[in-house]
C-alpha positions, 0 to 999 in steps of 0.5 A: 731338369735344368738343362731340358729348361735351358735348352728349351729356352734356347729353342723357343727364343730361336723360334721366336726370332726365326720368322721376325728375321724372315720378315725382314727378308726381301719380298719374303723369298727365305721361307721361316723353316730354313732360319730355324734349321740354321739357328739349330746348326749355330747353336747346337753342339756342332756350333755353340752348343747352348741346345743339349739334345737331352731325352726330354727335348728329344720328346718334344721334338717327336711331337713335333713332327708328329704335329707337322704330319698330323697337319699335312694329312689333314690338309691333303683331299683323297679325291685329288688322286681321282683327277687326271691329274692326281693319277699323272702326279703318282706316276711321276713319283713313281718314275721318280723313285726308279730315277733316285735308285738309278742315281744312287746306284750310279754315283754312290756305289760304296755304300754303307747298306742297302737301307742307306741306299733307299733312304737316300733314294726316297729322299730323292722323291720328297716334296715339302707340301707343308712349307709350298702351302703357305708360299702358294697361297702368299702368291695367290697361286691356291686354286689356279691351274698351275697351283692344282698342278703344283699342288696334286704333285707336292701330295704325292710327294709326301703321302708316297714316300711316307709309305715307301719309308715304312715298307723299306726302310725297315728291318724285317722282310718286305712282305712282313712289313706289307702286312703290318702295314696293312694292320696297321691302316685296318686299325686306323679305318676302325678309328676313323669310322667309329667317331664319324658314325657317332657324330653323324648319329648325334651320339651323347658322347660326340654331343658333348664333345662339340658343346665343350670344344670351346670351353677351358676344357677344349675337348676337340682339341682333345679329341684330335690328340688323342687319336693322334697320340693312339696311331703314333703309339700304334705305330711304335708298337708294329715297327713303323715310324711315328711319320706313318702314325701322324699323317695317317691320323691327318686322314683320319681327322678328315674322314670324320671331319669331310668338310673341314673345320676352320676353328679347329683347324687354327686351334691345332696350328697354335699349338703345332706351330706355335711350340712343337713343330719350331722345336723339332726344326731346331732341334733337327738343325742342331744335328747338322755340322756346318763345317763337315757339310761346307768341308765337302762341297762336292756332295752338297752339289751333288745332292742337289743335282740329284733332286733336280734330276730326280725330281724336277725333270720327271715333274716337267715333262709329265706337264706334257701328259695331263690335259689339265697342264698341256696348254701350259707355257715353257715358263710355267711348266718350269714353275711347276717343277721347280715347286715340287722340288722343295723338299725340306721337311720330309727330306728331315724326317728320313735323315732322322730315321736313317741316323736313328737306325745307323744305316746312315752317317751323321755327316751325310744326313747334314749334308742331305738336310742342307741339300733340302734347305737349299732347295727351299731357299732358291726354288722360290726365289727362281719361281719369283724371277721366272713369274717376272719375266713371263710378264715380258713374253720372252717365249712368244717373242723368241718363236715370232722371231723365229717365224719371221727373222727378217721383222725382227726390230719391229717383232722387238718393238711390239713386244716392247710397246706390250710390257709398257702397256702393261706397267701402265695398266699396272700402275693405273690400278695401283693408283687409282682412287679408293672409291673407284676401287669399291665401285670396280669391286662392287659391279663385280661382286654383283655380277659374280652374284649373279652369274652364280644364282643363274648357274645354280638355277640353270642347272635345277632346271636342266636336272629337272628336264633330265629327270622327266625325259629319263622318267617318260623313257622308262615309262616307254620301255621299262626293261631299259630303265637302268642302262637309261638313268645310268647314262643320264646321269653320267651325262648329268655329273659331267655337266655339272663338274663342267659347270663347277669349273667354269664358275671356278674360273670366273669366281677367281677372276673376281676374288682380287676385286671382291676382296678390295671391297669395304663398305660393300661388302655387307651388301655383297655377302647378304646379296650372294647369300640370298641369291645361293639360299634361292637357287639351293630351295629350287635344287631342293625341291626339284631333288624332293620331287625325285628323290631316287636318283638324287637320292632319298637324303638330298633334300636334307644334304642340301639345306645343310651345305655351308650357308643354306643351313636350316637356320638360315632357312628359318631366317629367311622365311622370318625376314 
């Protein structure tokens, strides 16, 4: 018992020191779960051996990367997969597990079984989506083109290889492990379905669970460990590894949560990141022996070549394929790439579940496990030094060159006189004064208010011509009713997600501004609420009016969209 306690210390003091030395990096470009991994490898049984990998600390450990799972399945959105470029980023891991077979295939023909050969070539595939999240958003990238591009193929290379390790990495025949699968997901939607129905029927026992959640006892928090821990055990019961259990019980949480919950969502990261998920990087980086991976550069390079090929390349030339990444630059489709190449956690997961099995050597799961740690560690810092140097253009300086070789002085000159134009502005906004700011950032707020507020309405206004143009023409000819309103509203749905892009865009614009707001910022929250609670009572009263294609319960849907609850109703018609 003394021992679980020592170790456990251990851990924790390097989890507590592992971001506070990330800190000090920098600009921040050596991401806190690569330290974890080298603390673990310093001071696990290959280095100093103060961390005993005992049966307790090897519980904990499995919770965390339950947590970690648990946590990257709740963040990822299905309907991702239904965008071009969702179904572009599956069939680039799909080109990229064909890719890490042939590579296997090619450069490690001695090895030691088939199940070592899919492990390595799932591998391969991975994407650390969990450790690009945070970066993304550091760098505001979340919910730009290039961060929806990195971020539809960091999912797919971690939902997809996930159920390739439960379908081939696993002893019995392929088809018996498709339809265990298969049970296994039909138990899973029972859960998902149950607790969704309860909540929205208002059931006492989902009642009582909200009214507590805050409370000592902290039921949800409850509540989500259990379904966790139900799914995991599940999981151990039919064969398959707790990874599956974890990220499937994500997806459950989402089901029955569709609109997210911010609260629980910090709630399950105190406890997931604040001791689980730390502990089992350190303990996976206690598995690793430096000194056999550096006695072998070789393989390390190797490795690395082989994720670079497997999944950098197919990841840039399908930016060629998605319209949404077509008008992309050389630069940025590199980025791209480069993003989905990080491929530490899972990379982690696998080389656990190999070792466990016997079907891989612990010196090749280290050197794997460093592979994927280096890719963490230099892919955003090349990502940092690539963003630096689009700045200067380099590409449409190089093709204007080209193009006219003979201006090729005055070509470098105008680019010059473009990038010192640009530090200029850059340091005019820097410096420039306090108030300034707040002016600049409220005159945006408002316009963004706005536009907003006439987006909204303009839209209610041409549903509601929509809907008397289609209701005039079946009144003319009451036999081309269904083939009319299908039409119509396929056009309406296309308007309305080109309408949701544009307002996207501009609203991204001003997020910088608006978020420099200080004593505006009440003003501009009540203004934006007001103008959004106007335009939502119009959309509600035309969907009233004609509830069979809006449907019978849009009105209500409506009035209970993030802020235009029926409390804010209320208030508004108080005030």
């Amino acid at each position: 018992m003394l021992t679980i306690f020592t170790s456990l210390l251990v851990i924790l003091t390097a989890a507590l020191a592992a971001p506070l030395v990330a800190a000090v990096v920098p600009h921040k470009s050596v991401p806190e779960v690569v330290f974890l991994l080298v603390f673990g490898a310093l001071l696990g049984p290959y280095g100093l051996g103060a961390v005993q990998v005992t049966e307790g600390v090897s519980t904990v450990s499995e919770l965390g990367l339950a947590f970690l799972f648990l946590i990257a399945g709740y963040e990822v959105n299905p309907r991702e997969f239904a965008t071009s470029l969702g179904r572009t980023a599956v069939g680039t891991w799909f080109v990229s597990l064909a890719i890490g077979f042939a590579l296997v295939a090619l450069t490690l023909r001695e090895t030691p079984s088939s199940l070592h050969a899919i492990a390595l070539a799932i591998a391969l595939t991975t994407t650390a989506y969990g450790t690009l999240a945070p970066i993304l958003k550091e760098r505001g990238l979340m919910g730009t083109p290039m961060g929806q591009a990195v971020t539809a193929h960091g999912v797919s290379g971690e939902i997809f290889p996930i159920l390739a390790v439960a379908l081939l990495l696993s002893t019995r025949a392929s088809w018996q492990s498709f339809l265990i699968l298969i049970a296994f997901f039909l138990v899973a939607v029972v859960l998902a379905v149950v607790p969704a129905r309860a909540r929205r029927a208002g059931a006492r026992l989902y009642t009582a669970i909200e009214n507590l959640r805050d409370t000592m006892a902290q039921t949800l928090v409850r509540f989500v460990v259990v379904i966790l821990l139900a799914l995991v055990t599940l999981c151990s019961l039919f064969g398959l590894d707790v990874v599956l259990g974890a990220f499937v019980a994500g997806f459950v949480l989402r089901f029955i949560m569709p609109e997210g919950d911010t609260a629980l969502e910090r709630k399950l990261e105190v406890v997931g990141f604040g001791f689980f998920i730390p502990t089992f990087f350190v303990v996976s980086g206690s598995s690793i022996n430096l000194a056999g991976v550096f006695a072998n550069p070789g393989l390390l390079l190797g490795f690395v070549a082989m994720l670079i090929v497997a999944r950098t390349i197919p990841v840039y030339i399908s930016t060629f394929v998605s319209k949404e990444t077509r008008s992309f630059g050389v630069l940025q489709r590199l980025n791209v790439a480069l993003y989905s190449t990080m491929a530490l956690p899972l990379i982690v997961a696998i080389c656990n579940i190999a070792t466990a099995g016997g079907f891989m050597t612990a010196d090749t799961s280290s050197t794997l496990i460093t592979a994927g740690a280096l890719t963490v560690l230099v892919m955003p810092l090349v990502t940092s030094l690539t963003r630096t140097v689009v700045d200067a253009h380099p590409v449409a300086a190089i093709h204007d060159i080209m193009a006219h070789p003979a201006q090729r002085d005055q070509v470098i000159d105008t680019y010059r006189l473009i990038r010192q134009s640009a530090r200029k502005r850059y340091r005019a906004v820097r410096d420039h004064s306090e108030a300034a700011a707040s002016d600049q950032a409220r005159a945006s707020a408002e316009v963004l208010a706005n536009f907003n507020a006439q987006r909204l309405a303009l839209l209610a206004e041409l549903r509601a011509n929509e809907l008397q143009q289609t209701a005039d023409a079946a009144a003319a000819d009451p036999e081309a009713w269904e083939h009319i309103a299908k039409e119509r509203k396929e056009r309406w749905e296309v308007m309305k997600r080109r309408g949701d892009e544009a307002w996207e865009r501009v609203k991204q614009l001003g997020d910088r501004e608006i978020s420099e707001m200080s004593a505006h910022g009440e003003r501009y929250l009540a203004e934006r609420a007001q103008s959004a609670r106007k335009a939502r009572d119009f959309l509600k009263s035309v969907s009233s009016k004609h509830a069979d294609l809006f449907g019978p319960d849009s009105a209500t849907k409506m009035a209970e969209k993030p802020g235009g609850s029926k409390d804010d109703s209320k208030g508004d018609s108080q005030g």
